[in-house]
mmCIF file of the C-alpha atoms, coordinates in Angstrom:
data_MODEL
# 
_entry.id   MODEL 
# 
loop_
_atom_site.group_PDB 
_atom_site.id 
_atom_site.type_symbol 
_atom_site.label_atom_id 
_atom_site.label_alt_id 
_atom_site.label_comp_id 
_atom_site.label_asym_id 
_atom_site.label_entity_id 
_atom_site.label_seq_id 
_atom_site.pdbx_PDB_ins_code 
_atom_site.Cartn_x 
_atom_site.Cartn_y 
_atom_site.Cartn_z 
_atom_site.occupancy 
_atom_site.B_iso_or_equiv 
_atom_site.pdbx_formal_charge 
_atom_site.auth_seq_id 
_atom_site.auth_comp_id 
_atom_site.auth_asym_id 
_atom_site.auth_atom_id 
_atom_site.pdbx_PDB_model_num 
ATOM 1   C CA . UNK A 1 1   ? 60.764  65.482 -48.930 1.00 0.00 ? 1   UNK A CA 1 
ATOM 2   C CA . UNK A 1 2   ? 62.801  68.037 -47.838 1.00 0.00 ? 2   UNK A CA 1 
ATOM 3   C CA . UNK A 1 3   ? 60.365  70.750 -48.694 1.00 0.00 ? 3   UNK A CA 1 
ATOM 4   C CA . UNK A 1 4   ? 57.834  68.941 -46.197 1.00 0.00 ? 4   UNK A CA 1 
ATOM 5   C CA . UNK A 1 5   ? 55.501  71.926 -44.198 1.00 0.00 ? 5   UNK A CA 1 
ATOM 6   C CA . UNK A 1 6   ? 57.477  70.559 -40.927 1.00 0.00 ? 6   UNK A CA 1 
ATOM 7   C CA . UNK A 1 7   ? 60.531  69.855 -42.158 1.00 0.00 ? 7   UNK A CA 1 
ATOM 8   C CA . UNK A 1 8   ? 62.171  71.491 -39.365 1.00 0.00 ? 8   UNK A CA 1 
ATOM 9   C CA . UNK A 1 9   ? 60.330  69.716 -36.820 1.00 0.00 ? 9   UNK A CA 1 
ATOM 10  C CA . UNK A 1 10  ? 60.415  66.122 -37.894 1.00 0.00 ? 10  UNK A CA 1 
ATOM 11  C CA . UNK A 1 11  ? 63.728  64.901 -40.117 1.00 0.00 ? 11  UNK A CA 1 
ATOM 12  C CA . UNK A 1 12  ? 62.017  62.726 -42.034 1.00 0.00 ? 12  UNK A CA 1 
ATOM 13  C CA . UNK A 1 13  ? 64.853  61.286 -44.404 1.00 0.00 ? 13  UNK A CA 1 
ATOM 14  C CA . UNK A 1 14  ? 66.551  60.449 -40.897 1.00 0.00 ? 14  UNK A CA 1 
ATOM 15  C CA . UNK A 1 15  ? 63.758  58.245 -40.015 1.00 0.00 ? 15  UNK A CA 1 
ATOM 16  C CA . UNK A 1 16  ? 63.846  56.554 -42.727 1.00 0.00 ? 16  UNK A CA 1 
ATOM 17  C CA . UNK A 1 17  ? 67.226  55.720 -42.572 1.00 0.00 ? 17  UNK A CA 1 
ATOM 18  C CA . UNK A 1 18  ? 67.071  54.818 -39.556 1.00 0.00 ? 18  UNK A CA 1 
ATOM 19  C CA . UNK A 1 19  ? 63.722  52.387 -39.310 1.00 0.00 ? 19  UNK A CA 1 
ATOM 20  C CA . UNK A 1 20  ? 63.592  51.874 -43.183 1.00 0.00 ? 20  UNK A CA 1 
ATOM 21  C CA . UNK A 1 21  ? 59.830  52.718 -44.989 1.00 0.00 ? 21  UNK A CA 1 
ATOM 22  C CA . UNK A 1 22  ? 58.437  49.000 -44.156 1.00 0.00 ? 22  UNK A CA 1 
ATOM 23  C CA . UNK A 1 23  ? 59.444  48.688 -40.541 1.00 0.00 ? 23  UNK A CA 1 
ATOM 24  C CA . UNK A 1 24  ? 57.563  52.036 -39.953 1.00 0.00 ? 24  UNK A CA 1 
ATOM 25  C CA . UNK A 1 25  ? 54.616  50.477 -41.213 1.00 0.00 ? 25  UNK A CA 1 
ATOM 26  C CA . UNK A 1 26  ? 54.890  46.764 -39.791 1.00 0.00 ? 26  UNK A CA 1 
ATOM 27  C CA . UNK A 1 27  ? 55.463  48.449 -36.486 1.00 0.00 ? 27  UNK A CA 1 
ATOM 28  C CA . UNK A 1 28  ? 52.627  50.303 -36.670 1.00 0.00 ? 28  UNK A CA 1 
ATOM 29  C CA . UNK A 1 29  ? 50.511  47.481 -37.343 1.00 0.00 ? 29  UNK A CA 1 
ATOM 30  C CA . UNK A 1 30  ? 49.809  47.468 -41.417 1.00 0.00 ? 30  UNK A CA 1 
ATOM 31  C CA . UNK A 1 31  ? 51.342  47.982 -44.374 1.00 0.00 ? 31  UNK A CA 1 
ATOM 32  C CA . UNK A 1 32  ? 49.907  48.746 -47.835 1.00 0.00 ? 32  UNK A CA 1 
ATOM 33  C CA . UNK A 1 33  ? 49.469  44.861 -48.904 1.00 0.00 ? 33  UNK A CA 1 
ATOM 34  C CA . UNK A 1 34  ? 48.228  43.349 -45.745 1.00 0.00 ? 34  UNK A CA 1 
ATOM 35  C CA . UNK A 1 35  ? 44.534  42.423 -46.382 1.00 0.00 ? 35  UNK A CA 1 
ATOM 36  C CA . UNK A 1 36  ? 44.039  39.813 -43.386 1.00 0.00 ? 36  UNK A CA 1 
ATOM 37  C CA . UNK A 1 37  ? 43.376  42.880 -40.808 1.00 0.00 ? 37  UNK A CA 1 
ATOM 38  C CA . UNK A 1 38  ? 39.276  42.032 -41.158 1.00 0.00 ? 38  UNK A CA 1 
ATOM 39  C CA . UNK A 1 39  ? 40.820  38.216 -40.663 1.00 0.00 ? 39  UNK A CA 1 
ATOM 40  C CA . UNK A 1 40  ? 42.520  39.419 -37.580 1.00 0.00 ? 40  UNK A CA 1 
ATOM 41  C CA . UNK A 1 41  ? 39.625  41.128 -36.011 1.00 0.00 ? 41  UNK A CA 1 
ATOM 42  C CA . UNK A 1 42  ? 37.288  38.025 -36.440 1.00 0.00 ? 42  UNK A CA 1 
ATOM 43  C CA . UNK A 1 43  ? 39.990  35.859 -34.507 1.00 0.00 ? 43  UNK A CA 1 
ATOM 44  C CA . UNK A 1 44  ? 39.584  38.290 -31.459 1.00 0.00 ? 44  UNK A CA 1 
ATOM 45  C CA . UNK A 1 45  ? 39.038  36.779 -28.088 1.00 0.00 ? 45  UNK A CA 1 
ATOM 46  C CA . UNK A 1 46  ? 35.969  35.735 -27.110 1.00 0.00 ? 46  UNK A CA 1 
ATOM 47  C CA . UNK A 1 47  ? 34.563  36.147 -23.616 1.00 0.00 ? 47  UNK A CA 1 
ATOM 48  C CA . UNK A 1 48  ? 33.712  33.739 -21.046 1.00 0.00 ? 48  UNK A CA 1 
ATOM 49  C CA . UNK A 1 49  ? 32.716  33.958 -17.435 1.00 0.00 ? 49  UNK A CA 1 
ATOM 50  C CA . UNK A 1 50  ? 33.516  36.876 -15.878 1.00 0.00 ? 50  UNK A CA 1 
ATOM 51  C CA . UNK A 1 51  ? 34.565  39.165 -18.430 1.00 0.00 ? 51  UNK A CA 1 
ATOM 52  C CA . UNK A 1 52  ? 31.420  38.129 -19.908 1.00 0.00 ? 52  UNK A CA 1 
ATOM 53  C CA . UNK A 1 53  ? 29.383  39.294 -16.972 1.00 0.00 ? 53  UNK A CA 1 
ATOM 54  C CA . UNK A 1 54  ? 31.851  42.253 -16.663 1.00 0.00 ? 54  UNK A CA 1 
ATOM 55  C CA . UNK A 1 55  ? 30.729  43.463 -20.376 1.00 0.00 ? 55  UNK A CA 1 
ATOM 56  C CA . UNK A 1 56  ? 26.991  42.643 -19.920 1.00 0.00 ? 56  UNK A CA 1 
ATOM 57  C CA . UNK A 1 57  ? 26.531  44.852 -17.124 1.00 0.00 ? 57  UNK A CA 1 
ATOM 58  C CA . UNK A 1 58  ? 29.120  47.525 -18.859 1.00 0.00 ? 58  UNK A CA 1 
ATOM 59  C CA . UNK A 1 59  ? 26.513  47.439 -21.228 1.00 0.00 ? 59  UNK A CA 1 
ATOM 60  C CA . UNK A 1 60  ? 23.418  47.851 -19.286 1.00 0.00 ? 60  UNK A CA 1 
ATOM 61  C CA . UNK A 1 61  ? 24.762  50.573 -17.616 1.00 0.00 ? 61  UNK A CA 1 
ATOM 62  C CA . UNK A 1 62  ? 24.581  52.608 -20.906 1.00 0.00 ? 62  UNK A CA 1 
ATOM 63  C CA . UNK A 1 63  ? 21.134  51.568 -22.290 1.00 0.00 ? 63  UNK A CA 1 
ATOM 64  C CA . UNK A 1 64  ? 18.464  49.534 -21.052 1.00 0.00 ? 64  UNK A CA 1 
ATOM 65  C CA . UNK A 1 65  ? 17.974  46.350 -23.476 1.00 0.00 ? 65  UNK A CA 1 
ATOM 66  C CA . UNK A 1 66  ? 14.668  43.561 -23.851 1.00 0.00 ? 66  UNK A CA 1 
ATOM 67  C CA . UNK A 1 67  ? 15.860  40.048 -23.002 1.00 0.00 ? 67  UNK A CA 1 
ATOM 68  C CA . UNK A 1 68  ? 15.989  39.361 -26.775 1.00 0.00 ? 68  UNK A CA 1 
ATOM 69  C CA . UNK A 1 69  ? 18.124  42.280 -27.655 1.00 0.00 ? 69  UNK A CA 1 
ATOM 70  C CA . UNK A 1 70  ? 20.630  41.996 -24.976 1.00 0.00 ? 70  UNK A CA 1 
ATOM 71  C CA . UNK A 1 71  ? 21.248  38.356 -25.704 1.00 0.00 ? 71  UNK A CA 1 
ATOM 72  C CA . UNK A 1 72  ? 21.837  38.778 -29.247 1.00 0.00 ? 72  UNK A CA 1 
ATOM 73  C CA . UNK A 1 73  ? 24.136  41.222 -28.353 1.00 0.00 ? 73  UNK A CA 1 
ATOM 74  C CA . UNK A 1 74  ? 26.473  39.634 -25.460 1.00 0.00 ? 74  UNK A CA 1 
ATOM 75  C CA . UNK A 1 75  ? 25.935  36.295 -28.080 1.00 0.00 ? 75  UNK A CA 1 
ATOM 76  C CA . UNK A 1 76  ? 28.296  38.542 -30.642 1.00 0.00 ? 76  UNK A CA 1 
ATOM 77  C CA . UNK A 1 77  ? 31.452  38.823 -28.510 1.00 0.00 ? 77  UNK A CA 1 
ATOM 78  C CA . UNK A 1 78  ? 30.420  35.168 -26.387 1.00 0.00 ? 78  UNK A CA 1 
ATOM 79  C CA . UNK A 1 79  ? 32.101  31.971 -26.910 1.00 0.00 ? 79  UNK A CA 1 
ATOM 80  C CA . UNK A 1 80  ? 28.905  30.071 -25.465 1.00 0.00 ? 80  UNK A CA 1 
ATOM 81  C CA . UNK A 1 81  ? 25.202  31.327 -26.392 1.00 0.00 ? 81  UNK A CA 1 
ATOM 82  C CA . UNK A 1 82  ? 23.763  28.963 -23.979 1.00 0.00 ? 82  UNK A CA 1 
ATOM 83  C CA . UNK A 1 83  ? 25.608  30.715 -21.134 1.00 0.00 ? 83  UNK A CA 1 
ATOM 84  C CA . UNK A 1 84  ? 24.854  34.152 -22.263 1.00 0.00 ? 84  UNK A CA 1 
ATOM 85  C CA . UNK A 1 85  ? 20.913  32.779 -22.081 1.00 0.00 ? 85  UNK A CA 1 
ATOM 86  C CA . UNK A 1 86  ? 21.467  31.837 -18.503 1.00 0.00 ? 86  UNK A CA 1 
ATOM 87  C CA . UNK A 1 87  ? 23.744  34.904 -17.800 1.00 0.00 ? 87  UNK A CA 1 
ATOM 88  C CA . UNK A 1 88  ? 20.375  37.391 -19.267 1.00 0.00 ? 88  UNK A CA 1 
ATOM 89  C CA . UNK A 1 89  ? 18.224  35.297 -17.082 1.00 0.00 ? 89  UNK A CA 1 
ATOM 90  C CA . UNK A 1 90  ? 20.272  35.689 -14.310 1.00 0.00 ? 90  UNK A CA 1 
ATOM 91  C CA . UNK A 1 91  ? 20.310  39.293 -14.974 1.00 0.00 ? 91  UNK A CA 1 
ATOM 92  C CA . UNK A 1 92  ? 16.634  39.381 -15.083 1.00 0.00 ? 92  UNK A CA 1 
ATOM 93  C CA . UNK A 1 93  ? 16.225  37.878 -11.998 1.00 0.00 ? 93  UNK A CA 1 
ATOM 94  C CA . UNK A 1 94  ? 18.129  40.380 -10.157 1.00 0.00 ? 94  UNK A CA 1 
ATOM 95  C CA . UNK A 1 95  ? 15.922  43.228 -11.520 1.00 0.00 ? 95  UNK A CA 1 
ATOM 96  C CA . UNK A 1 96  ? 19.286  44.511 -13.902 1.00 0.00 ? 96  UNK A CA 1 
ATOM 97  C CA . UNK A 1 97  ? 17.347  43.855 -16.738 1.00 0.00 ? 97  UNK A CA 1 
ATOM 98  C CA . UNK A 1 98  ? 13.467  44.099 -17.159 1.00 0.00 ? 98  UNK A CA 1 
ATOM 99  C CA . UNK A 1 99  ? 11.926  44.223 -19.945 1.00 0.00 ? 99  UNK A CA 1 
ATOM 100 C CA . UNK A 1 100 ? 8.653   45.466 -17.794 1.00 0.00 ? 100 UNK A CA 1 
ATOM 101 C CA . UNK A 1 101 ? 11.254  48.464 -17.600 1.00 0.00 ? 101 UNK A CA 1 
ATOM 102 C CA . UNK A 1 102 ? 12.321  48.969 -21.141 1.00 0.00 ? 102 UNK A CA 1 
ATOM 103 C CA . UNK A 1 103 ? 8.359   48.646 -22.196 1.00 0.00 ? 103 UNK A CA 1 
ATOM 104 C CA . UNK A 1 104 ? 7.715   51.620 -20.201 1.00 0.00 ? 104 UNK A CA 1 
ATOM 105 C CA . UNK A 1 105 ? 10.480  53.339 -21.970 1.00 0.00 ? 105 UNK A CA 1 
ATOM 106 C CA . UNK A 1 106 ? 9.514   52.732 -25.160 1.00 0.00 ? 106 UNK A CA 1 
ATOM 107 C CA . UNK A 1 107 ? 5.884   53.502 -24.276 1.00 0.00 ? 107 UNK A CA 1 
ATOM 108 C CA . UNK A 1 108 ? 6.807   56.821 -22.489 1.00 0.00 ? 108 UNK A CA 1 
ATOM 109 C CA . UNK A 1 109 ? 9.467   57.591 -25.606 1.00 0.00 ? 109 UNK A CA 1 
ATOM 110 C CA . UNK A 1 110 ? 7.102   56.955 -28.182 1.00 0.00 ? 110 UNK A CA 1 
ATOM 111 C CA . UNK A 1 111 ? 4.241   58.687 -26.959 1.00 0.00 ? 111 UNK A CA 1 
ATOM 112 C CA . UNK A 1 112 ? 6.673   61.919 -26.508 1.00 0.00 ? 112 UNK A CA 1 
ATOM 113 C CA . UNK A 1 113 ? 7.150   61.741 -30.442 1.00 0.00 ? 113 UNK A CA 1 
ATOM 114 C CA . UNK A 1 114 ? 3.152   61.699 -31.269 1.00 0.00 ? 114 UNK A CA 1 
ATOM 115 C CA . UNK A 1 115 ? 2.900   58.112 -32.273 1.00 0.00 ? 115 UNK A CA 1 
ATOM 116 C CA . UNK A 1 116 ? -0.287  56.070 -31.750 1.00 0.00 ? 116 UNK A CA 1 
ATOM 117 C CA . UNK A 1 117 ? -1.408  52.159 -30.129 1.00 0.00 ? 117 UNK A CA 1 
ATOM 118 C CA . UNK A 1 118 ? -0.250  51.134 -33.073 1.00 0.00 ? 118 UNK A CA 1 
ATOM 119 C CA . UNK A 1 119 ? 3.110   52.455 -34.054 1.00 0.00 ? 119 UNK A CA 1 
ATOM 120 C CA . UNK A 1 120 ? 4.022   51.736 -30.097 1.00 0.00 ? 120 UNK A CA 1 
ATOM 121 C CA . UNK A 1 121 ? 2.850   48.117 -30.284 1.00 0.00 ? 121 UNK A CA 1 
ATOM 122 C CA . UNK A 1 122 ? 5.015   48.222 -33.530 1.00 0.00 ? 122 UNK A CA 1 
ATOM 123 C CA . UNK A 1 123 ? 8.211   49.493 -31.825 1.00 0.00 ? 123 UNK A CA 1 
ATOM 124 C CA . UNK A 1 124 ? 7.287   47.185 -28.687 1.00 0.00 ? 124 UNK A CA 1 
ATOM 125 C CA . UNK A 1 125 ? 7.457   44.091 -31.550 1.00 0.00 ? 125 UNK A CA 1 
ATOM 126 C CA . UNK A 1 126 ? 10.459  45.205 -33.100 1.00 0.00 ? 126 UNK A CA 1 
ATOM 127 C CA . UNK A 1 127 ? 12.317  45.104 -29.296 1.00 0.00 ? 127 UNK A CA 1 
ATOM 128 C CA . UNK A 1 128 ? 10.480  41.749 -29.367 1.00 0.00 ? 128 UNK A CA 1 
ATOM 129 C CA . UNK A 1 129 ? 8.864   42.992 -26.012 1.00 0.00 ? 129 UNK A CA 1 
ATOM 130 C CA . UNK A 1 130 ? 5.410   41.743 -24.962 1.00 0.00 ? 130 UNK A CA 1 
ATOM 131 C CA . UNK A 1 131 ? 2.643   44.327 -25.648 1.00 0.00 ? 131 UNK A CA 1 
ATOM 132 C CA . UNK A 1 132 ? 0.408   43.246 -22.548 1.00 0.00 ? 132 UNK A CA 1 
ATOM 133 C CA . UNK A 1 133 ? 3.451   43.966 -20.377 1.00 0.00 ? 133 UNK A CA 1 
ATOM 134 C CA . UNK A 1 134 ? 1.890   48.045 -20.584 1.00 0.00 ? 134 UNK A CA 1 
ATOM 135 C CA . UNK A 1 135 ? -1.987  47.130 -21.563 1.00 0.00 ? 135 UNK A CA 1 
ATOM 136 C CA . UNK A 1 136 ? -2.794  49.184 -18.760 1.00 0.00 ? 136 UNK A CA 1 
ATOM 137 C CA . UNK A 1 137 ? -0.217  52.070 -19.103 1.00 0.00 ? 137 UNK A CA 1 
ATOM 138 C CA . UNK A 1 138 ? -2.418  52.161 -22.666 1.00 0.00 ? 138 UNK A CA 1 
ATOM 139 C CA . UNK A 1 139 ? -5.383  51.986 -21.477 1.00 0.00 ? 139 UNK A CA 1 
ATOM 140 C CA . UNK A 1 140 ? -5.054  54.771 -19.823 1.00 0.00 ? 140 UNK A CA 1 
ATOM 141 C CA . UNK A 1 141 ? -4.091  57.153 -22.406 1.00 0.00 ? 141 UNK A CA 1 
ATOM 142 C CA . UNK A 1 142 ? -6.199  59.667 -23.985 1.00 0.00 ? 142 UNK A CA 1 
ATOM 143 C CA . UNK A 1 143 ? -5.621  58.782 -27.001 1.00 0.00 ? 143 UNK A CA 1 
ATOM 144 C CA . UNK A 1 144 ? -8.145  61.257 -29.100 1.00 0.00 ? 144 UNK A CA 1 
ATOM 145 C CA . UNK A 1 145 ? -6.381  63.744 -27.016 1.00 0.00 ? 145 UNK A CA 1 
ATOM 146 C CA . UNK A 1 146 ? -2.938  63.043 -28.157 1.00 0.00 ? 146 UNK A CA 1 
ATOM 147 C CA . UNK A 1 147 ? -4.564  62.565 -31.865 1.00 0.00 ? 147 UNK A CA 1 
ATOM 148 C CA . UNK A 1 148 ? -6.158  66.049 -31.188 1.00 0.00 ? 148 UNK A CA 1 
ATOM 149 C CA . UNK A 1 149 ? -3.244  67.604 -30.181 1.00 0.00 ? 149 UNK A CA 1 
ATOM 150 C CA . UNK A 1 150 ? -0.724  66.892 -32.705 1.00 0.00 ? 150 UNK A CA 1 
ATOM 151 C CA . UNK A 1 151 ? -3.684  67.420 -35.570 1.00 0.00 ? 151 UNK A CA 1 
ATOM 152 C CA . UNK A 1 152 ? -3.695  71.469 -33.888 1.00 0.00 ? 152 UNK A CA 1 
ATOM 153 C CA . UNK A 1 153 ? 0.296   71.519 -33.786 1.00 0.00 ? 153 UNK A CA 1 
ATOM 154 C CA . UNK A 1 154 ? 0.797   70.632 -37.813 1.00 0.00 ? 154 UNK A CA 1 
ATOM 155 C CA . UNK A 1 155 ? -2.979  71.915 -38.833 1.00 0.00 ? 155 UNK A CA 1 
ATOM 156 C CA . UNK A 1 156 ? -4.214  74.343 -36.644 1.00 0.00 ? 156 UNK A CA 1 
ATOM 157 C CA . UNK A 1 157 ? -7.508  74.495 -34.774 1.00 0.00 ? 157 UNK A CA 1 
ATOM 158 C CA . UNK A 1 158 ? -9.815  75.039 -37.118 1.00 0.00 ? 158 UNK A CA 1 
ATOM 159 C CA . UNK A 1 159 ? -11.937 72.063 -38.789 1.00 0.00 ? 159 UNK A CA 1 
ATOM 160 C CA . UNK A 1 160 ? -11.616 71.896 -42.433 1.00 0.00 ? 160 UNK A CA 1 
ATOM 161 C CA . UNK A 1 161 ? -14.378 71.334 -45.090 1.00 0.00 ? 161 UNK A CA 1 
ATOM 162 C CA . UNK A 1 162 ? -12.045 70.513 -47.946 1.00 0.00 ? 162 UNK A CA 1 
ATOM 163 C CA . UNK A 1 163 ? -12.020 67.085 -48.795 1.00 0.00 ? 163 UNK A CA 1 
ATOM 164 C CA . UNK A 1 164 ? -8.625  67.117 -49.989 1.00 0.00 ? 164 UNK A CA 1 
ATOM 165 C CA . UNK A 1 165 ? -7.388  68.528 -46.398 1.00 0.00 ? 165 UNK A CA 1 
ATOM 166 C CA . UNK A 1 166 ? -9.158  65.883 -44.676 1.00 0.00 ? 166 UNK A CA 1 
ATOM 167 C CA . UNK A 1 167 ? -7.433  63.231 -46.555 1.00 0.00 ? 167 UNK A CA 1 
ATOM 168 C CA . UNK A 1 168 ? -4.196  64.499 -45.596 1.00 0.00 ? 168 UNK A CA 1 
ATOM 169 C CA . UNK A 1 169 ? -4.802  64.749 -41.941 1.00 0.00 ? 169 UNK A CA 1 
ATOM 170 C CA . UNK A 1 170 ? -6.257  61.716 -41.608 1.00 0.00 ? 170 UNK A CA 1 
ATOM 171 C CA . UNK A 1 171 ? -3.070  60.187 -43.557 1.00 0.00 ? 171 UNK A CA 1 
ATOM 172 C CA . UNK A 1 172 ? -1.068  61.766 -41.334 1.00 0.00 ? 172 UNK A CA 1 
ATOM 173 C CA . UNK A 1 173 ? -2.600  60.465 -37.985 1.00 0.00 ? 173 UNK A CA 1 
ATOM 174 C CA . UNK A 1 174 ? -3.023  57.370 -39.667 1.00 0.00 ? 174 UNK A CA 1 
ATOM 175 C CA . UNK A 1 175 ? 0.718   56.850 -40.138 1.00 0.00 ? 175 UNK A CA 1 
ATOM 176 C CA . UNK A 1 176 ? 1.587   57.944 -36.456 1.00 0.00 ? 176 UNK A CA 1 
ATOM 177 C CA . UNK A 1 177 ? -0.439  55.088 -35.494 1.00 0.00 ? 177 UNK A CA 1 
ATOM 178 C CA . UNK A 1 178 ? -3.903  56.282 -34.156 1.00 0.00 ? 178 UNK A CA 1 
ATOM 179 C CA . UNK A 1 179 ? -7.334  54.135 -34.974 1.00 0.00 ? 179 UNK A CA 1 
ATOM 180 C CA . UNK A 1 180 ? -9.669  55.461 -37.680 1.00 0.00 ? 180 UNK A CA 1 
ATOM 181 C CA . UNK A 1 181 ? -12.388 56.466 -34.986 1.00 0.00 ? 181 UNK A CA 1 
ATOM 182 C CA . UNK A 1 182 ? -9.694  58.287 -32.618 1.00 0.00 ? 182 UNK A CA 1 
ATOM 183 C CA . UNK A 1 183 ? -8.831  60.125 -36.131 1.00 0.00 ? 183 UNK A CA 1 
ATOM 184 C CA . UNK A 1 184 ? -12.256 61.275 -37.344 1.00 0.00 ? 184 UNK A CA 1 
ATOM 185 C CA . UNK A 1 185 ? -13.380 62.380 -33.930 1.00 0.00 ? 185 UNK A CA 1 
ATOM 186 C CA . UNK A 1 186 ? -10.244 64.270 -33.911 1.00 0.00 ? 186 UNK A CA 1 
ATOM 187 C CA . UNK A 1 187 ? -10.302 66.363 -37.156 1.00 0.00 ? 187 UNK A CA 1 
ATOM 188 C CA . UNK A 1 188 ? -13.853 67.131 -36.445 1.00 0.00 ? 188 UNK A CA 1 
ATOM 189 C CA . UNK A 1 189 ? -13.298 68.441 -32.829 1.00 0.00 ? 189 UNK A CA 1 
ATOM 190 C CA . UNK A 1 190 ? -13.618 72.357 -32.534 1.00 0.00 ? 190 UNK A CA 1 
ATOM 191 C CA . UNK A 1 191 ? -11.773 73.918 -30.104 1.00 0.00 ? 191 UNK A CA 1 
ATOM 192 C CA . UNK A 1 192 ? -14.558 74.733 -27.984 1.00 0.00 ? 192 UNK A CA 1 
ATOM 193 C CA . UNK A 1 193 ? -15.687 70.589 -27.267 1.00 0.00 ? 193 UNK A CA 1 
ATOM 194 C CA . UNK A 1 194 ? -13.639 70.540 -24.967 1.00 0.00 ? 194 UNK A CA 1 
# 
């Protein structure tokens, strides 16, 4: 040890002698044949009142959550699940969490990455968020637009004849989540339809 790269820094043989190897280690908190520190973190304290409320609105803060989510989550560092229901209802009420909010996230988030009705009802279900909480927000979409749009940005403009082509564009719109009929009208648009 004595030809350590900071040897002259730290005296390590002194520490040694001085704590012994073990008590370095116990002090720190582990030592090479302790295997009950996953025990120890499951016996962690779990929150109740206050602190509870404390940490569900330290978590809002970051991200919005759906009722579901945000329940299953405080329910993971709770000692009661019933009063983290009434705590996420009591939330709601207030207008700290919506889930009318987070639906227009996922809406507005989703339809910024080129996915369809579908794939957005999809992420909506996921969240375990009502769908007919934005029926109207989707109605309103142009949706062959979108379809059209992200067809020119990976195809081009032009319309293409070969069957082969087709198939792949239409696989490709299919999996972002648009209908058949918003696909075909949009692979057979020419630029100049509009």
């Amino acid at each position: 040890m004595n030809d350590a790269k900071f040897s002259k820094i730290i005296d390590y043989d002194a520490l040694k002698r001085e704590y012994g190897d073990e008590s370095i280690a116990k002090d720190a908190g582990y030592s090479p044949l302790n295997f009950n520190q996953a025990e120890k973190k499951a016996e962690r304290s779990l929150l109740k009142g206050s602190r509870l409320r404390s940490y569900a609105f330290a978590v809002l803060t970051r991200k919005e959550y759906s009722k579901a989510e945000l329940i299953e989550k405080l329910a993971l560092y709770a000692e009661d699940r019933n009063e983290v229901i009434a705590l996420v209802e009591e939330l709601a009420n207030q207008h700290y969490q919506s889930d009318q909010r987070m639906a227009e996230t996922v809406l507005s988030s989703q339809k910024r990455r080129g996915k369809g009705p579908a794939r957005i009802k999809l992420a909506l279900k996921n969240k375990k968020i009502d769908s007919d909480l934005i029926r109207e927000e989707m109605q309103e979409i142009d949706w062959l637009e979108q379809a059209y749009q992200l067809k020119v940005k990976k195809y081009g403009v032009d319309v293409s004849q070969d069957p082969k082509l087709k198939a792949k564009q239409i696989r490709f719109l299919q999996y972002r989540g648009f209908d058949l009929d918003v696909i075909f009208k949009a692979i057979s648009r020419r630029e100049d339809d509009d």
